[in-house]
C-alpha positions as CSV (number, residue, x, y, z in Angstrom):
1,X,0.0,0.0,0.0
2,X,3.3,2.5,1.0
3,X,4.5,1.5,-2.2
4,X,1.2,2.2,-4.2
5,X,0.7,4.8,-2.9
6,X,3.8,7.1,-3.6
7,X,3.7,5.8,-7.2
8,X,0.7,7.6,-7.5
9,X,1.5,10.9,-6.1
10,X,4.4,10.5,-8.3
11,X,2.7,9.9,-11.5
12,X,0.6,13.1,-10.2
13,X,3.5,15.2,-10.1
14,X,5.2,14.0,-13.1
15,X,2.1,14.7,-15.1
16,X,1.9,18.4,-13.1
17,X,5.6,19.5,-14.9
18,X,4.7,21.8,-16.9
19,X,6.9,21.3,-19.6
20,X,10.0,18.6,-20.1
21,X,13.1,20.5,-22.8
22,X,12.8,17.0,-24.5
23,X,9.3,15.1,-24.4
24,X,11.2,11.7,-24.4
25,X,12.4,11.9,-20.8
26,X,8.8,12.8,-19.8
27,X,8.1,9.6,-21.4
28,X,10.9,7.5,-20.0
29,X,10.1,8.6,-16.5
30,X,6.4,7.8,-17.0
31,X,6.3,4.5,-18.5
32,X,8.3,3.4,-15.6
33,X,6.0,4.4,-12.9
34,X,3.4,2.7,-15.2
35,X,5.2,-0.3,-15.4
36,X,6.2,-0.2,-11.1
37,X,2.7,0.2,-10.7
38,X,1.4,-2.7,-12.6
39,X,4.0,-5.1,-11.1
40,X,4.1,-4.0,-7.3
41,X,1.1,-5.4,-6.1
42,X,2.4,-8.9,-7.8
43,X,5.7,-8.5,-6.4
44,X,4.6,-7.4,-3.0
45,X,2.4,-10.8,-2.8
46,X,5.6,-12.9,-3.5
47,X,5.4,-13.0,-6.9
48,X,9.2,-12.5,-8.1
49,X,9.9,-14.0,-12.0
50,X,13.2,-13.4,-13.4
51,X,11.3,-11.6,-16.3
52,X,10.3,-8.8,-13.8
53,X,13.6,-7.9,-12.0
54,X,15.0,-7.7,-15.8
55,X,12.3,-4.7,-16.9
56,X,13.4,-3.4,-13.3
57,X,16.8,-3.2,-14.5
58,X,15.5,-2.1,-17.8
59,X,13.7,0.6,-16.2
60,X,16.8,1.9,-13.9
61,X,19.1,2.0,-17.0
62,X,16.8,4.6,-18.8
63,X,16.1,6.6,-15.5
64,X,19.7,6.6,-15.2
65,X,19.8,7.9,-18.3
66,X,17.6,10.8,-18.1
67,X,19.1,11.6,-14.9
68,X,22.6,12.3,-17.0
69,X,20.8,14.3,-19.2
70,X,19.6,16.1,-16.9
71,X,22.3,16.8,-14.6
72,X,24.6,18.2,-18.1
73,X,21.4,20.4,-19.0
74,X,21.7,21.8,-15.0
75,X,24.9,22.2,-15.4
76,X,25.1,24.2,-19.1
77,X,22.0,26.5,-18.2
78,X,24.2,27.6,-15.1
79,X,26.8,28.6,-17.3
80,X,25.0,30.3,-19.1
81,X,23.2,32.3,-16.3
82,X,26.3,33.3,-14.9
83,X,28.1,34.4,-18.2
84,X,24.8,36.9,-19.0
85,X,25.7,40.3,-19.4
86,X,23.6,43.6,-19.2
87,X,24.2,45.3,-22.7
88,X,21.9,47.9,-22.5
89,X,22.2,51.7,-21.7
90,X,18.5,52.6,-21.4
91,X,17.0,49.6,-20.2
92,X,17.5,46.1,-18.8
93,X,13.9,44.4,-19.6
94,X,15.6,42.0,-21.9
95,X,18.3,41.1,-19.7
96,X,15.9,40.6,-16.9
97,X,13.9,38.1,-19.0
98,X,17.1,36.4,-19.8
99,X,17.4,36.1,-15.8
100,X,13.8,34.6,-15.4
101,X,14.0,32.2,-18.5
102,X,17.1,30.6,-16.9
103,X,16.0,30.9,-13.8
104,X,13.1,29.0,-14.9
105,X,15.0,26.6,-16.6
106,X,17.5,25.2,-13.4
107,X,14.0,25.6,-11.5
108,X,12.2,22.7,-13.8
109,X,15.4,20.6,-14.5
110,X,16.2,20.2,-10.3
111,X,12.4,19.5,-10.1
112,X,13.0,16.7,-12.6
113,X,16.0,15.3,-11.5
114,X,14.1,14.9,-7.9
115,X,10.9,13.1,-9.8
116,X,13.8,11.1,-11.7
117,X,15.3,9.9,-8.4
118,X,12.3,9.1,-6.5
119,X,11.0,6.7,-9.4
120,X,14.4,5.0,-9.2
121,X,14.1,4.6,-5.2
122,X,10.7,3.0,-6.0
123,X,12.0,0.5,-8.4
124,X,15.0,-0.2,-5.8
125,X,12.2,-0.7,-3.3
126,X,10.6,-3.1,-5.2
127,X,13.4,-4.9,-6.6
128,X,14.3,-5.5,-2.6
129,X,11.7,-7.9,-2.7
130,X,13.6,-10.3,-4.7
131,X,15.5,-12.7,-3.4
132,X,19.6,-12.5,-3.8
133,X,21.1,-10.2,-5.4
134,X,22.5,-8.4,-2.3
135,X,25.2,-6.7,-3.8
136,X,23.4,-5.1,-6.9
137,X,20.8,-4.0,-4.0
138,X,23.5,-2.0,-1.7
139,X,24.8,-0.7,-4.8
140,X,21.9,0.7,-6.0
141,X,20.7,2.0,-2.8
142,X,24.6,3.7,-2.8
143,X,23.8,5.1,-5.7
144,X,20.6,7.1,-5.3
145,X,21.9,8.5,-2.1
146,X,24.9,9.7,-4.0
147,X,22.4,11.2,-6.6
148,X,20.6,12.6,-3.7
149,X,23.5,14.2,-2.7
150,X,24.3,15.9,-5.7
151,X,20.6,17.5,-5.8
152,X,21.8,18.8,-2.2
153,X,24.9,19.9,-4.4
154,X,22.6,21.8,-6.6
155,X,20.7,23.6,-3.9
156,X,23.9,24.7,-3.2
157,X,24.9,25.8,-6.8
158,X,21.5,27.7,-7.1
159,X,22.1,29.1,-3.7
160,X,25.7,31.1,-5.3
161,X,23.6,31.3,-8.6
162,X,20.8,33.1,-6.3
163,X,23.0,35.5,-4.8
164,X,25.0,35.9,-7.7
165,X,21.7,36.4,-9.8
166,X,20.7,39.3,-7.0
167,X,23.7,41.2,-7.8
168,X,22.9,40.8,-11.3
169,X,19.2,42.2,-10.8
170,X,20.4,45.0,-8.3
171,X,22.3,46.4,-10.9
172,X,19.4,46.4,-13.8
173,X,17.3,49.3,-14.4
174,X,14.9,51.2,-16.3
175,X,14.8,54.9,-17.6
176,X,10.9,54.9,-18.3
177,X,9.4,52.7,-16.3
178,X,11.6,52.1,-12.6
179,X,8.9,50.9,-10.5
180,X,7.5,48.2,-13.0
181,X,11.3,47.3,-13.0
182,X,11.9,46.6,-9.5
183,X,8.4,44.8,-9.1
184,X,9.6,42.5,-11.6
185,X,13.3,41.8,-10.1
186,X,11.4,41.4,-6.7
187,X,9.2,38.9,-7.7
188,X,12.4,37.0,-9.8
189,X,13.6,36.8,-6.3
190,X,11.0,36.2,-4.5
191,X,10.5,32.7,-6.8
192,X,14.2,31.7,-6.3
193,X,13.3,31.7,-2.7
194,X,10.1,29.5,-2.6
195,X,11.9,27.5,-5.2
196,X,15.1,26.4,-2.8
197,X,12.7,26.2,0.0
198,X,11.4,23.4,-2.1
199,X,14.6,21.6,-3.3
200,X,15.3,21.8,-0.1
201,X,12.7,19.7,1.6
202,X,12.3,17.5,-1.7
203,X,15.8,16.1,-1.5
């Protein structure tokens, strides 16, 4: 039932993202909680075929997979926020959008590197219930704290990115329309707040 359970609020909140850079991971992460959620109330009775633990594996590889892609997506967009540059004399509206789309952006890939990890700790769950295979078990577990870890690692990376974007926003201005301006850069920051409130708790 614990099991059932958080594969459902999981499917939920995969299917609340908004909007996945490539709809093949979205994919990936969803016909694996499909296919959890088919097996686990088999498995949880005692049902454990070799046929099952494979699509388990199966299922870890391509989360695994996504993960990767994700974590090098993370890590370019950051890049990229921290190399933008304020070119403008009279205003800096478009280099304030360029702040909230990549702000944006690391926002929805964390989120989707959590959703990616939580579906692998629910295979790892279920794949517990086999017998054997102790080794491949601890390793796994091993491994999803590690990637756990380097969410914490990204809170941490958004947290120099936040203060670093700040000093970026403090600086950006407008000639016509100042107060429009600084509601804008308040409400940029106000998001990067609530946002690694979230991370926070998530990981």
């Amino acid at each position: 039932a614990d099991i059932s359970e958080k594969l459902s609020a999981l499917k939920k909140e995969v299917d609340g993202v908004a909007d996945f850079q490539v709809a093949g991971r979205k994919a990936i992460l969803t016909s694996s909680i499909r296919y959890f959620e088919q097996i686990a109330p088999a498995v949880l009775a005692g049902e454990h075929s070799g046929g099952v633990s494979s699509r388990i594996e199966d299922c870890e590889a391509k989360l695994l997979e996504v993960q990767d892609h994700l974590a090098h997506d993370f890590a370019k967009t950051s890049r990229e926020l921290q190399d933008l540059k304020d070119r403008s004399w009279f205003s800096s509206s478009e280099f304030v959008d360029a702040i909230e789309r990549h702000q944006r952006q690391l926002n929805d890939l964390s989120e989707q590197q959590i959703l990616c990890v939580r579906a692998r700790a629910l295979g790892w769950q279920l794949l517990c219930e086999f017998p054997d295979g102790e080794i491949t078990k601890k390793r796994r577990r091993d491994d999803i704290v590690a990637s756990l870890n380097e969410l914490t690692e990204s809170g941490d990376r958004l947290r120099r990115m936040d203060a670093a974007l700040r000093e970026k926003l403090r600086k950006a201005s407008s000639l016509w329309s100042a107060s429009a301006m600084n509601s804008r850069k308040l409400s940029i920051m106000q998001t990067g707040d609530e946002f690694l409130t979230k991370l926070a708790e998530e990981s």
